[in-house]
C-alpha positions in Angstrom: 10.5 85.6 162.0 12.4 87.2 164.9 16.3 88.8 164.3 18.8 85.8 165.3 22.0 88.3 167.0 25.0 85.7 167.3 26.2 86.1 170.9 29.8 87.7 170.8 32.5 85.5 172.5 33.5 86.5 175.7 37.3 86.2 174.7 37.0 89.1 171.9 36.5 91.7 174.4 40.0 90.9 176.2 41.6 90.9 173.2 40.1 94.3 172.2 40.8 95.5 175.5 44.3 94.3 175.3 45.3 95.8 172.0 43.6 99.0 173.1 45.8 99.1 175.7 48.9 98.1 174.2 48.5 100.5 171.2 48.0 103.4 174.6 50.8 101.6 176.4 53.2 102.1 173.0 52.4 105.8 172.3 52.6 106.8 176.0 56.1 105.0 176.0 57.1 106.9 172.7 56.4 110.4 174.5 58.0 109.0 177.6 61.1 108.3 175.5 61.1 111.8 173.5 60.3 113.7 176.3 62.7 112.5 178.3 65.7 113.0 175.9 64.3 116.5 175.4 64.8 116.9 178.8 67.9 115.4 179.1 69.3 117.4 175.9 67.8 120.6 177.3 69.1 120.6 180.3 73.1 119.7 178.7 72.6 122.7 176.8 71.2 124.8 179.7 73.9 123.6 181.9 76.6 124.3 179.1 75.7 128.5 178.3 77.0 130.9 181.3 74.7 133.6 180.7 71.4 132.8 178.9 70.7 136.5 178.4 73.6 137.4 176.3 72.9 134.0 174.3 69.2 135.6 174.1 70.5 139.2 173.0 72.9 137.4 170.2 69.7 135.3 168.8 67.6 138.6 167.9 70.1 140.3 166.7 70.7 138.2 163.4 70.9 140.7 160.0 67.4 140.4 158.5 69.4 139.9 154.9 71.0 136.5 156.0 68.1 135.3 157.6 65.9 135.4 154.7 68.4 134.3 152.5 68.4 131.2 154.6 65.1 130.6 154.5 64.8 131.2 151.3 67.7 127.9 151.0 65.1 125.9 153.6 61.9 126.4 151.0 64.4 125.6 147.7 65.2 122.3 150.3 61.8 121.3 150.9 61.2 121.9 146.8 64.1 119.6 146.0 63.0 117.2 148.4 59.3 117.0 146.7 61.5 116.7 143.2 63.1 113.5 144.4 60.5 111.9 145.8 58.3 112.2 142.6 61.4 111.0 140.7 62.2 108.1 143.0 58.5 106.9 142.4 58.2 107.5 138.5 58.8 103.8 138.4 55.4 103.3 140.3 53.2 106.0 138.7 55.0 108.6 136.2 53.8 112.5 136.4 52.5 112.3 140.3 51.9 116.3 140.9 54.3 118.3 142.4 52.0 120.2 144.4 50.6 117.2 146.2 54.0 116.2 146.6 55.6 119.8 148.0 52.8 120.1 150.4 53.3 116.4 152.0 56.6 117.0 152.3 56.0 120.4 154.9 53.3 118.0 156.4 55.9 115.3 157.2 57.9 117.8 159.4 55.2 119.4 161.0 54.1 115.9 162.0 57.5 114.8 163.1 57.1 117.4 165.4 55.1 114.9 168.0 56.4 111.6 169.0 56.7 109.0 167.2 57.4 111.3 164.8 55.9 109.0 161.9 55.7 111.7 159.3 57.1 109.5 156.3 54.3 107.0 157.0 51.5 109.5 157.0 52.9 111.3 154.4 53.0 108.1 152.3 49.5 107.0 153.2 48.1 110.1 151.7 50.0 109.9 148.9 48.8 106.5 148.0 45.5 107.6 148.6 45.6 110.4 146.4 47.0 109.1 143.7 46.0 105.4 143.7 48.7 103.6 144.1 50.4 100.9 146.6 50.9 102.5 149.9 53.6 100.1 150.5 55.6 101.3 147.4 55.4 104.9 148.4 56.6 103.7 151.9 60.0 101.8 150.2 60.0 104.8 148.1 60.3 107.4 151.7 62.8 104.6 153.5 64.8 105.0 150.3 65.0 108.9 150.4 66.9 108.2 154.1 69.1 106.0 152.6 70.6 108.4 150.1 70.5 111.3 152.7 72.7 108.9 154.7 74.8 108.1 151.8 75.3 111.7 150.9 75.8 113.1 154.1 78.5 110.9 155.1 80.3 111.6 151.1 79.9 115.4 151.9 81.4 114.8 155.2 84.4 112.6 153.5 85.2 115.2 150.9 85.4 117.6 154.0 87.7 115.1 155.8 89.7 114.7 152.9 90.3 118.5 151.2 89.6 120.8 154.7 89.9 119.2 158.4 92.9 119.9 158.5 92.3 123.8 158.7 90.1 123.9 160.9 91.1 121.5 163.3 89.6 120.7 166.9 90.7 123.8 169.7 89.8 120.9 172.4 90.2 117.7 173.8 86.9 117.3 173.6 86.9 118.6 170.1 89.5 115.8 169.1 87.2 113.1 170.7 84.2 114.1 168.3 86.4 114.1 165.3 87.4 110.7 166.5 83.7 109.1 167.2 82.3 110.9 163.9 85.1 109.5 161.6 84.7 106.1 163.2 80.7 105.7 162.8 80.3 107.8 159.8 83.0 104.9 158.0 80.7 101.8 159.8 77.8 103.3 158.6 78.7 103.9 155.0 80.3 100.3 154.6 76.8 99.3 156.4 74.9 100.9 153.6 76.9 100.2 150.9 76.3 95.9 151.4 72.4 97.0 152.0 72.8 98.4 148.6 74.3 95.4 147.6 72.0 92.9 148.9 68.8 94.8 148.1 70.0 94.8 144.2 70.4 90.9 144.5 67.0 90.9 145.7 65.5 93.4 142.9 67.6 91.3 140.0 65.9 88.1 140.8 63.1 86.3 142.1 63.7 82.8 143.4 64.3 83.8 146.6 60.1 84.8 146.4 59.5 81.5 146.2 60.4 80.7 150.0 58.4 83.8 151.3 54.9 82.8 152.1 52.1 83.8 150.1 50.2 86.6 152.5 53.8 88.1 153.0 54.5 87.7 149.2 51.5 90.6 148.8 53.0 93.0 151.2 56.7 92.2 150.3 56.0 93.1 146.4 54.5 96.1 146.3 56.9 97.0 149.1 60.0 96.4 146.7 57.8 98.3 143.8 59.3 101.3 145.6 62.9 100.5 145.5 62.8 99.9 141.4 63.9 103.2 141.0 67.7 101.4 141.5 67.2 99.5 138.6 67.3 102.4 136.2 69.8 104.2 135.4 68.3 107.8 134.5 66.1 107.6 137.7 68.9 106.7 140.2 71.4 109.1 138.8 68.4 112.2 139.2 67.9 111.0 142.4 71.6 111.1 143.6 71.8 114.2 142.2 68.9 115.7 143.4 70.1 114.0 147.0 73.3 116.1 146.4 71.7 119.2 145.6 69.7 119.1 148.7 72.6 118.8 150.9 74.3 121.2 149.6 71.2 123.7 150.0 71.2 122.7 153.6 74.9 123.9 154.1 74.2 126.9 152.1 71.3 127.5 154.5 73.7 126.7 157.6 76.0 129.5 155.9 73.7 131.8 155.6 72.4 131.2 159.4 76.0 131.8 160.6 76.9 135.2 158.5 73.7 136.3 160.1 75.5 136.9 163.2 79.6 136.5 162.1 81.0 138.7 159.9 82.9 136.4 158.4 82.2 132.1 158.3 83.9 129.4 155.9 81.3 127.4 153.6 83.7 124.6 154.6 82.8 125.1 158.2 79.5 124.9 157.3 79.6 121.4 155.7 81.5 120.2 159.2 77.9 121.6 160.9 75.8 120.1 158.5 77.0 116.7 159.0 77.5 117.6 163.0 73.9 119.2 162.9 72.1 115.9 161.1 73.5 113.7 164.4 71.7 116.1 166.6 68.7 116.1 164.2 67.9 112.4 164.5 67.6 112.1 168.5 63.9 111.5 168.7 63.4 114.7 170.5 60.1 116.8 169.3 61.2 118.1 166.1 64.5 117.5 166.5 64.6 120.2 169.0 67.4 120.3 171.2 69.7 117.9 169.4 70.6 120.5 166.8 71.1 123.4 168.9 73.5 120.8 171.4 75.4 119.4 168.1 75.6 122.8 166.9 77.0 124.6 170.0 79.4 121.3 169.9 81.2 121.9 166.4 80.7 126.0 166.9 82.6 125.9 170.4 85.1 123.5 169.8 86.3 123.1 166.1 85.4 127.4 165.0 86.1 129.1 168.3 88.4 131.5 166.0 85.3 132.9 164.5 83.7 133.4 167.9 83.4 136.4 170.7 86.6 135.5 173.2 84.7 136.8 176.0 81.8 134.2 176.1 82.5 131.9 173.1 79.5 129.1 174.7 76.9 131.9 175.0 77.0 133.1 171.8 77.0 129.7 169.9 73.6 129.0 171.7 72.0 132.2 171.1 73.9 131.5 166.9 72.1 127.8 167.0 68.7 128.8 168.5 68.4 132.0 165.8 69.3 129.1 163.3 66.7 126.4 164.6 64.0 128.8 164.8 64.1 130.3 161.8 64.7 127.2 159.6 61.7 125.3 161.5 58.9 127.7 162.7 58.0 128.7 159.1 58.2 125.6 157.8 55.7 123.9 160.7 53.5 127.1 160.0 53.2 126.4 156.6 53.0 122.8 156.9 49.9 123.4 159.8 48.2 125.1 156.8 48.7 122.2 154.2 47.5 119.6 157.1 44.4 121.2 157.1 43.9 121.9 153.5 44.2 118.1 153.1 41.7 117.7 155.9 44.0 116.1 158.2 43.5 116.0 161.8 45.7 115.2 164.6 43.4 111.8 165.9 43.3 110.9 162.1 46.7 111.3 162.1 47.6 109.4 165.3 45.5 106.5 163.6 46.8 106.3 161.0 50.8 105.8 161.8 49.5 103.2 164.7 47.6 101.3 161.6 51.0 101.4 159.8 53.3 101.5 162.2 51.4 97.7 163.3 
């Protein structure tokens, strides 16, 4: 008896077409979008430094000592971020290896190096993968992690309001209106966060509300909030805010560190000011982040700690201060990550895939 091959419908091939395109369409968009606020960034900053040369003679003249120490701060970072990820999901799967989960962590930043920057959801994928468990739950448990950075950043950054703005306050008008917009979204953001807090524990604490959601969303939905159970207990949230703590103050330690590579003499308080500054700069969806930090940077340097810079070309030298900083805290880490991406056997096609599968 002859094969019987069911004729494909002509109207599957537009639609395959279509979503090929559109997936194209969105990432082309996304690098679009980055690389034009790279650009943008880039040339603010370029058009801010007078002499470009000095700024490069400042940036390779950093003492060895400092810079190590501040890499040293960005590995401890990176370790601490592992910790609290690995606590945040204990509620999902208890004793998940560190290792699997230090070396994801230096894969999500290399990956957030390229637009769309979807590090957390590859990250998460392959986390699920390797240790069998809901990829959704691993995903609530990474959205989670921002939510505390938030919340911590914008404590630290209220404790530095509170006990040491006032000594170093802004040299500039300019200065004054950053104080001004940074107070003013910083306090939206955290009362923002704080009735998210709020609304998801209503939603963990009962489940009528389950009822109304419809049955194929009820199976993504529930593993999803799997991830956020971590809030229901007590020992679990408290390690996580402290470990959330800890890391921030690592980063301002590293900041520190960065800055008495090339002043003799910088205030740790100063350095929680850049730190919060620094993470604004950070979260433009430039390539890595690039650009934003060193703009944010030269910002807070050039107009809140001018004191502690060169009179004769104050703008110069915070550029050449915030690219020494930038490339030393990130170039290891993507190096090292690159390493880990291959040892799991990632590839950047498989990774593209994958964050348009989960990003859909």
């Amino acid at each position: 008896m002859p094969l019987q091959f069911t004729p494909l419908r002509r109207s599957a091939f537009p639609i395959f077409i279509g979503g090929f395109k559109s997936d194209r369409m969105k990432k082309v968009s996304q690098l679009g979008i980055s690389l034009g606020l790279t650009f943008l960034v880039g040339y603010l900053i370029y058009r801010g430094v007078p002499d470009w040369g000095q700024a490069w003679r400042v940036m390779i003249q950093g003492r060895p000592p400092f810079l190590l120490a501040g890499f040293g701060f960005v590995m401890l970072h990176m370790l601490l971020r592992a910790m609290r990820w690995g606590v945040l999901l204990a509620p999902v799967k208890s004793a998940i290896a560190l290792k699997n989960l230090f070396s994801l962590t230096l894969i999500k930043y290399v990956i957030n190096v390229i637009p769309p920057r979807a590090g957390e959801v590859v990250a998460s994928v392959v986390l699920a993968k390797k240790e069998n468990i809901s990829t959704a739950s691993v995903l609530a448990a990474s959205l989670l992690e921002r939510i505390l950075d938030v919340m911590t950043v914008v404590m630290i950054f209220g404790f530095y309001l509170s006990f040491f703005s006032h000594r170093y306050v802004p040299s500039s008008e300019r200065g004054r209106e950053i104080m001004a917009d940074v107070q003013d979204y910083s306090l939206k953001g955290f009362i923002v966060l704080c009735l998210g807090f709020v609304l998801l524990g209503y939603l963990l604490q009962t489940d009528k509300w389950l009822r109304r959601v419809p049955a194929s969303l009820r199976k993504i939905v529930l593993p999803f909030l799997e991830g956020f159970r971590g809030l229901q207990r007590g020992g679990v949230l408290l390690r996580a805010v402290g470990l959330s703590l800890a890391i921030w103050i690592v980063i301002t330690l590293q900041l520190w560190c960065m800055l008495h590579a090339y002043l003799d003499k910088f205030p740790f308080a100063g350095a929680l000011f850049l730190m919060a500054l620094t993470v604004v700069g950070v979260a433009i969806p430039t390539p890595g982040g690039v650009g934003g930090f060193q703009f944010f940077m030269n910002l807070a340097l050039v107009n809140f700690f001018a004191d502690y810079l060169s009179s004769l070309d104050p703008h110069s030298q915070a550029a050449g201060i915030s690219n020494g900083s930038y490339v030393v805290s990130m170039v290891p880490v993507i190096l090292i990550g690159l390493v880990f991406l291959n040892r799991e056997g990632l590839s950047w096609s498989g990774v593209s895939r994958m964050a348009t599968a989960r990003q859909g």
